[in-house]
C-alpha positions as CSV (number, residue, x, y, z in Angstrom):
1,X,0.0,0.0,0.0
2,X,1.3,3.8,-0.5
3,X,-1.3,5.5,1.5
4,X,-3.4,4.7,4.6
5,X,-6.9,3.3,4.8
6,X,-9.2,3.7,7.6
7,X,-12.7,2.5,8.3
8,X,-14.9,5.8,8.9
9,X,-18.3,4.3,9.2
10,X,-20.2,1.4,9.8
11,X,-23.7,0.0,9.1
12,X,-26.0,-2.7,9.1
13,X,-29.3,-4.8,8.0
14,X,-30.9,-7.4,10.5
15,X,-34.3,-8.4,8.1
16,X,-37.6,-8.5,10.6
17,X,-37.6,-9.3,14.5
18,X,-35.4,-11.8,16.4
19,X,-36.5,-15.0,16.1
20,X,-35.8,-17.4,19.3
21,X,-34.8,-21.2,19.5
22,X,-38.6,-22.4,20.0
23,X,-39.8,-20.2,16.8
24,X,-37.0,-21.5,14.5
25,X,-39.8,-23.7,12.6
26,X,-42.8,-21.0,12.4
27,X,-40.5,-19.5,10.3
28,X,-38.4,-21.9,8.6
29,X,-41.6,-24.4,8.6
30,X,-41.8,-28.4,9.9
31,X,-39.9,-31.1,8.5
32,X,-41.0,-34.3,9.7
33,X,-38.0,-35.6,8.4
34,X,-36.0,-33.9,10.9
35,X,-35.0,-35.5,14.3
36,X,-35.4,-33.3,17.3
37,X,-32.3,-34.5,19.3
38,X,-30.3,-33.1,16.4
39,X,-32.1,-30.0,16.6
40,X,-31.5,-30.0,20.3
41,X,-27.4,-31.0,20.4
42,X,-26.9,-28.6,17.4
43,X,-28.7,-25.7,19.3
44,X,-27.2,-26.4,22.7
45,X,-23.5,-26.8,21.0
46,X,-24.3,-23.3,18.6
47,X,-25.4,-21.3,21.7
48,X,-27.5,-19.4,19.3
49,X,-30.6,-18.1,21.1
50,X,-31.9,-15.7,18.6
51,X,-31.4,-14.4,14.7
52,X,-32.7,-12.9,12.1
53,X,-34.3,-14.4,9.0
54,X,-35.6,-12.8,6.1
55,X,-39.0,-14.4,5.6
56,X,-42.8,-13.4,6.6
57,X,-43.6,-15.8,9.7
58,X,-47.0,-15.3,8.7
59,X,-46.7,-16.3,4.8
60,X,-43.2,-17.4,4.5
61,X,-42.4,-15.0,2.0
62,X,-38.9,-14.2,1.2
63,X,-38.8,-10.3,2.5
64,X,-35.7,-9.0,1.7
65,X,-33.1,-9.7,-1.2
66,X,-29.7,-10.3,-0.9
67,X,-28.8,-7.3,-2.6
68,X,-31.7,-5.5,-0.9
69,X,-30.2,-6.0,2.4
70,X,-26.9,-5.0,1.2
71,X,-28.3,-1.9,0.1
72,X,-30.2,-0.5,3.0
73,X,-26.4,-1.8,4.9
74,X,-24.8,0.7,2.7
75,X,-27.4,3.6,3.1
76,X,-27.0,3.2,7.2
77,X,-23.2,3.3,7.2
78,X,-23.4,6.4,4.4
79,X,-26.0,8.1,6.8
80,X,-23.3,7.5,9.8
81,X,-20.6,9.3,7.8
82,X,-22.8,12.6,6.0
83,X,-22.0,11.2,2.3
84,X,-24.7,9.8,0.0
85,X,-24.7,6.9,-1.7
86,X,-24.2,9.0,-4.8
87,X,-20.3,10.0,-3.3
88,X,-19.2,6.1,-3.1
89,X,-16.8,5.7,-5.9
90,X,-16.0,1.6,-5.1
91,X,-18.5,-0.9,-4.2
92,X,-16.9,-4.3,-2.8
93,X,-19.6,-6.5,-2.0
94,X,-19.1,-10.2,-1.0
95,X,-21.3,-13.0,0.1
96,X,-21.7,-16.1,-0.4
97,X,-25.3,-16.1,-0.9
98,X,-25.8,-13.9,-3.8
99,X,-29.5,-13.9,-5.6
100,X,-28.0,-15.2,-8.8
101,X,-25.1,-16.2,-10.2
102,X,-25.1,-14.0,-13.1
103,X,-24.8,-10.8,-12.6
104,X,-22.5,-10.5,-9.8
105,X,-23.8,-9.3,-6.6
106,X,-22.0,-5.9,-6.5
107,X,-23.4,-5.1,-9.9
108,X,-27.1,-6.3,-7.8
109,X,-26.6,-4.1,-5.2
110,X,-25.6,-0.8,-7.6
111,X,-28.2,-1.0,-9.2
112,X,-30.4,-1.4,-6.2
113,X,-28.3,1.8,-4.7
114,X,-29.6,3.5,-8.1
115,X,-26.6,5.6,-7.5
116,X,-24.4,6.9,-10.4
117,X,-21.7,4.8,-12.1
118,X,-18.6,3.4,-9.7
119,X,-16.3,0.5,-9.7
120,X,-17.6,-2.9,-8.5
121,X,-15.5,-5.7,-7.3
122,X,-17.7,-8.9,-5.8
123,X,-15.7,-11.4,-4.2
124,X,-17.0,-14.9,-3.7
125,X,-16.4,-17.9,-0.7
126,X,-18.5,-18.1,2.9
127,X,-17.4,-16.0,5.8
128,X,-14.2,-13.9,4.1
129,X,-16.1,-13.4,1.1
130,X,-16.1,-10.2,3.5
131,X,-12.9,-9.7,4.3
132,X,-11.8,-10.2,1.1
133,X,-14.2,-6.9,0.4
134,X,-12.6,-4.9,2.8
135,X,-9.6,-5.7,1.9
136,X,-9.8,-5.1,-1.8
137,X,-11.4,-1.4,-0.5
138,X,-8.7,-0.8,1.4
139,X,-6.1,-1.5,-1.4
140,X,-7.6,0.8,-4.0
141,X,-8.0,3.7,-1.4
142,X,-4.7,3.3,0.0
143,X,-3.2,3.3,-3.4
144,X,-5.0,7.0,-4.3
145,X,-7.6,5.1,-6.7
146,X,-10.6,6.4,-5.2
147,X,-11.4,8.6,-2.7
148,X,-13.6,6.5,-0.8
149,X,-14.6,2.7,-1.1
150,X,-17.7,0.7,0.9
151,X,-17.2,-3.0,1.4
152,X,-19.7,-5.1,2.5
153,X,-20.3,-8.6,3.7
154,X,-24.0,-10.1,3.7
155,X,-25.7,-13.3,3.4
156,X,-29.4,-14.4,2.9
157,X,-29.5,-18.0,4.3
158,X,-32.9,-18.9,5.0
159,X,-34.7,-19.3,1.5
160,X,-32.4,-21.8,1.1
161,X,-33.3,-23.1,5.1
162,X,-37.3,-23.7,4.7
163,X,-39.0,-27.0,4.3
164,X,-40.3,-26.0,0.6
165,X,-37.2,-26.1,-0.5
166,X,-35.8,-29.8,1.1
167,X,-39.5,-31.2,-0.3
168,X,-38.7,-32.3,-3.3
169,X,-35.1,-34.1,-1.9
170,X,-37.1,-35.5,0.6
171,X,-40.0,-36.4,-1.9
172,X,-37.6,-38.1,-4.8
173,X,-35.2,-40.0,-1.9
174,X,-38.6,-41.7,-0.5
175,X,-39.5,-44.6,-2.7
176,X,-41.8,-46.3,-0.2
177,X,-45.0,-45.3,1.3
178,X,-44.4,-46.4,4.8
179,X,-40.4,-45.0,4.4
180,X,-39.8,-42.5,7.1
181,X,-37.7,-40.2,5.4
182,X,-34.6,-38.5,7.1
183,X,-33.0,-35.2,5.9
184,X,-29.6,-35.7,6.0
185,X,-27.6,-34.6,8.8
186,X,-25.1,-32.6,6.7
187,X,-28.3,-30.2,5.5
188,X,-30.1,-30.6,8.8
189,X,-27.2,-29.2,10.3
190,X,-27.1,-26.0,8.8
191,X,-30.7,-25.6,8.9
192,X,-30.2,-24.4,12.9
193,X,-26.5,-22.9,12.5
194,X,-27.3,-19.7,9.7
195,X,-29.2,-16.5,9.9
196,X,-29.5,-13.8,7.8
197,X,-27.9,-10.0,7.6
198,X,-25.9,-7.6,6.0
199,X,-23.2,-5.2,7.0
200,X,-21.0,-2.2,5.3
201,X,-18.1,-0.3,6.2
202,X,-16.8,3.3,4.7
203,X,-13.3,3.4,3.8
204,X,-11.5,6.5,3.1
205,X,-7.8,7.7,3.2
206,X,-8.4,9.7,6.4
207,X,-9.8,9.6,9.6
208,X,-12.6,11.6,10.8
209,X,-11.6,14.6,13.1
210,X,-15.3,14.2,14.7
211,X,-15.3,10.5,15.7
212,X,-13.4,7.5,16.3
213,X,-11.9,6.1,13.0
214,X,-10.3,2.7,12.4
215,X,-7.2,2.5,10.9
216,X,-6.7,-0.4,8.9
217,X,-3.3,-1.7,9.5
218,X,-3.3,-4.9,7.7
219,X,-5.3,-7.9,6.4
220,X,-4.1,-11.0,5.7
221,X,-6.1,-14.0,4.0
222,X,-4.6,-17.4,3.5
223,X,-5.6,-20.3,2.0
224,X,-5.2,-24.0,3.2
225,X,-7.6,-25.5,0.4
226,X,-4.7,-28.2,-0.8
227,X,-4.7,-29.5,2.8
228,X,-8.1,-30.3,3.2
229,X,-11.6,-32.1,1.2
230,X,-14.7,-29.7,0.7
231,X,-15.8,-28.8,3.7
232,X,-19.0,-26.7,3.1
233,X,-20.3,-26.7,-0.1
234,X,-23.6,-25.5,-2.4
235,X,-24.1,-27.1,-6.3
236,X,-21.6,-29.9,-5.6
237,X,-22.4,-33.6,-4.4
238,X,-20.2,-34.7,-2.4
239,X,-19.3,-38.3,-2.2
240,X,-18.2,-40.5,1.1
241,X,-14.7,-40.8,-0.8
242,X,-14.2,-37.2,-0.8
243,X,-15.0,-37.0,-4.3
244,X,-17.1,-33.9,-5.9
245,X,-19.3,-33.2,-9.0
246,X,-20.9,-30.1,-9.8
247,X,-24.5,-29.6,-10.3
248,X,-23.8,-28.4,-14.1
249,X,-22.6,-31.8,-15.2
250,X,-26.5,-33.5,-13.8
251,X,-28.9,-33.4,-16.7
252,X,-31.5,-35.0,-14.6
253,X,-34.0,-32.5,-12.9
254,X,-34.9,-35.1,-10.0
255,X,-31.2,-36.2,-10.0
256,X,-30.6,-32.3,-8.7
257,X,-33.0,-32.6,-5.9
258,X,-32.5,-36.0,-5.0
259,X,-28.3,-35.6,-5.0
260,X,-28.8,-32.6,-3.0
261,X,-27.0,-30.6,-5.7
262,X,-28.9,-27.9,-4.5
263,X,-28.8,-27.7,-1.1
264,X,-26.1,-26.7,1.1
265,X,-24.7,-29.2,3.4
266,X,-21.5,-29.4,5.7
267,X,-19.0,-32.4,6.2
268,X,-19.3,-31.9,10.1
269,X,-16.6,-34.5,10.1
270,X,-13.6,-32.2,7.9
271,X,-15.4,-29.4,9.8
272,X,-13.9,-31.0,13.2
273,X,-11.2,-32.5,12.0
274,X,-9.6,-29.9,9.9
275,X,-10.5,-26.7,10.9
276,X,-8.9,-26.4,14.5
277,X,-5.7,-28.0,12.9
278,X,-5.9,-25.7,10.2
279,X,-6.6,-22.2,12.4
280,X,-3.4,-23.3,14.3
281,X,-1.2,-23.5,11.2
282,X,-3.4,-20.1,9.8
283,X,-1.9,-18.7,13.5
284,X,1.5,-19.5,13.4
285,X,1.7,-18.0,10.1
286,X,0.2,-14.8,10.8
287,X,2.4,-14.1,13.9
288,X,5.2,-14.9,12.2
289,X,4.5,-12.4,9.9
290,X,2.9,-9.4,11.9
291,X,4.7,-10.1,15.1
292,X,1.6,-9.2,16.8
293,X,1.5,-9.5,20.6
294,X,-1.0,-10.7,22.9
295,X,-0.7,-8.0,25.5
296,X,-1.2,-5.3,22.2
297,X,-4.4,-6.4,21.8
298,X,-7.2,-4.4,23.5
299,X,-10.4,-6.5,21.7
300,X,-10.6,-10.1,20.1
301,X,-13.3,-10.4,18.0
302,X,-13.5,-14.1,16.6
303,X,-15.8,-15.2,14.1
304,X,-17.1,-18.9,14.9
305,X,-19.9,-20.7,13.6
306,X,-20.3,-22.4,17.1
307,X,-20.4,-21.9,20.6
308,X,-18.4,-24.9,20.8
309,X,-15.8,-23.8,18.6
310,X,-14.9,-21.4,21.5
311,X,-12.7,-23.3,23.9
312,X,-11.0,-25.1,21.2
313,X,-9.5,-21.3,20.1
314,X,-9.2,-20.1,23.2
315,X,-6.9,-23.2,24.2
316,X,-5.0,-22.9,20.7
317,X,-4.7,-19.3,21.5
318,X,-3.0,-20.2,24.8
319,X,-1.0,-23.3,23.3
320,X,0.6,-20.0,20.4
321,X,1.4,-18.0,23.5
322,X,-1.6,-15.6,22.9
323,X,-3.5,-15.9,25.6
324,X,-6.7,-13.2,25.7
325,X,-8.6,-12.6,28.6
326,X,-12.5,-13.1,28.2
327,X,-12.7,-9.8,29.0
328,X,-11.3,-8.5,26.0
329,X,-13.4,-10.9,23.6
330,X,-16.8,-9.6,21.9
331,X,-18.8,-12.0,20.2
332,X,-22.7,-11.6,19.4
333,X,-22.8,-14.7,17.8
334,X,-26.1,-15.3,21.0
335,X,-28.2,-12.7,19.3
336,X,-27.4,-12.0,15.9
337,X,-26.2,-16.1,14.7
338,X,-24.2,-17.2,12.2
339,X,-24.1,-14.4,9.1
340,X,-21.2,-15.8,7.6
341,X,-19.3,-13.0,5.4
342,X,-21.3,-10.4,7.2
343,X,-20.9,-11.5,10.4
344,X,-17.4,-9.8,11.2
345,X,-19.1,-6.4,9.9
346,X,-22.0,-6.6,12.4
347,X,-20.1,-7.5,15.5
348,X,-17.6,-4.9,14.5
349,X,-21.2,-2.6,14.1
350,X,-22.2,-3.3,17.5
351,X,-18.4,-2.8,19.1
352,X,-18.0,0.7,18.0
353,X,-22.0,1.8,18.7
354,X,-21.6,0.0,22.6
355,X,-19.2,3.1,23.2
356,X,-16.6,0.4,24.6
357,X,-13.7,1.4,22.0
358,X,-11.4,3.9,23.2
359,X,-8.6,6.1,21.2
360,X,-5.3,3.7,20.6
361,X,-7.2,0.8,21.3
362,X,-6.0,-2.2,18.9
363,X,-8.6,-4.4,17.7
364,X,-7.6,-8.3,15.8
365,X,-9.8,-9.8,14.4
366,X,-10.1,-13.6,13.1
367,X,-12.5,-15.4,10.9
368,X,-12.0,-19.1,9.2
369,X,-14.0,-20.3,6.7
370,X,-14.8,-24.0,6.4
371,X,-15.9,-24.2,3.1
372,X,-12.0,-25.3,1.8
373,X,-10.4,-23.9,4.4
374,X,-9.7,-20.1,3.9
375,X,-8.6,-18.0,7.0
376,X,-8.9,-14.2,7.8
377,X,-7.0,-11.9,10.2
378,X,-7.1,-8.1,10.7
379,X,-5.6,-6.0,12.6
380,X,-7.2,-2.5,13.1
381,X,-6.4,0.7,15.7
382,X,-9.2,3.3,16.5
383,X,-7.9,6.8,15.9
């Protein structure tokens, strides 16, 4: 970089009211296919207790868009800052739950901005799709290509989550009558781990003289994909031999549905083996190259799917000499759940508005992705 970057406003989208453990399914709607004690272990293990989806409990309409979240994101943080929506000169938008494929989602969101032209840069993946957005904003302000760039993370989960859409798996994998049929635990999983939400950040080459700024001081990503099978996946099939195929080489209609080509699933079994081995080696590497301290670090804020991810990188945290007192963690994984790539954005949303941050304060912040095993750090000081 030849220039600075710092993070001068913040914003987010959280579709509808919080929805609580026992009103999961008047939203999502029943599956009989689903088994209870999974629904209970996964939601005890999560410690989820409430989120936000973007569907009408009433109808179970889909209320919001992707890029319709993304959008009212960016008008929040632009409101925080004076500028309009008009001023941004970059959009950096990723997800990894766009509404299509084609366009790409930062083209969606422009044009749902109806703001004048800009550059557009949409990175793809699950939860650094975000961090990959801020850090391409910080690169072209830094380098005097814009004079301001917004980068958002957001992710619309739950169409994706209600029983209409595991029907016709469910339907096409029954072939007898008196079958029970059983979604399978990969997709049942992630039916009570994701959530929905959307969140932007302003990045300019200076701070502002009237509020706390965030001074970007680095961001790292690093990839670990050749060490590890799909993890988390959407449009592939995965089979028990670790072997993939992708939904556009199935002609078949029912073979897409009955595959599960089209709905996401998790390996929980490369998500426990892999990942905590993995964030350990993602560590290492990272101090080694920043040289960053533990006692220089005033907030921790960890992204983690899972409650129960939690001791597991507080002990590797302590095992790499980096021990951080509870104290200085912030999490609202509890109320807002899993967001995926938006999920750094809102915590770092709800951080700054608690009043909590002071001037030199150093914030690090850490977020894996299980998908193939992509890993995020960043290190940021309020100015």
């Amino acid at each position: 970089m030849t220039g600075d970057a710092f993070i001068t406003g913040w914003g987010v989208c959280l579709p509808n009211a919080p929805v609580d453990n026992a009103h999961i399914e008047a939203v999502l709607g029943h599956i009989e296919a689903q088994s209870a004690a999974v629904k209970r272990r996964v939601l005890i293990n999560n410690g989820i207790q409430t989120r936000h989806y973007a569907i009408d409990p009433a109808t179970g309409a889909v209320t919001h868009s992707n890029a319709g979240m993304t959008a009212e994101a960016i008008r929040a943080v632009c409101a925080s800052t004076g500028l309009s929506p008009a001023d941004i000169a970059c959009l950096a938008c990723g997800s990894s739950s766009a509404d299509q494929v084609i366009p790409s989602h930062a083209s969606m969101v422009h044009a749902a901005l109806g703001t004048p032209p800009c550059e557009t840069m949409s990175p793809t993946g699950v939860c650094c799709a975000g961090i990959s957005a801020l850090k391409y904003a910080t690169l072209v302000v830094a380098a005097g290509q814009h004079p301001n760039a917004v980068a958002t993370g957001s992710e619309l989960a739950s169409p994706s989550l209600r029983a209409s859409h595991f029907e016709p798996q469910i339907r096409l994998n029954t072939s007898d009558v008196d079958e029970h049929p059983m979604l399978p635990f990969s997709n049942e999983f992630l039916r009570w781990m994701l959530s929905d939400g959307a969140g932007a950040l302003m990045v300019e080459p200076a701070p502002r003289p009237d509020r706390l700024s965030l001074k970007i001081d680095w961001i790292d990503l690093v990839s670990y994909a050749s060490d590890s099978d799909v993890c988390m996946y959407f449009g592939l099939r995965k089979d028990d031999d670790g072997a993939v195929s992708s939904w556009r080489t199935v002609d078949d209609e029912d073979l897409l549905y009955r595959g599960g080509y089209l709905s996401l699933s998790q390996d929980v079994r490369v998500l426990n083996d892999r990942l905590p081995a993995l964030m350990k080696r993602a560590f290492a590497r990272m101090q080694e190259r920043r040289g960053v301290a533990a006692d220089r670090i005033d907030w921790l804020l960890p992204h983690f799917s899972s409650n129960w991810f939690r001791q597991p990188l507080h002990d590797g945290l302590v095992e790499a000499g980096f021990p951080i007192p509870a104290e200085r963690w912030f999490t609202n994984l509890a109320t807002r759940g899993n967001t995926g790539s938006a999920a750094f954005y809102i915590m770092l949303e709800e951080l700054m508005a608690s009043g909590r941050v002071s001037r030199g304060d150093r914030i690090l912040g850490i977020v894996p992705e299980s998908s193939r095993m992509l890993f995020g750090f960043l290190h940021l000081t309020a100015v």
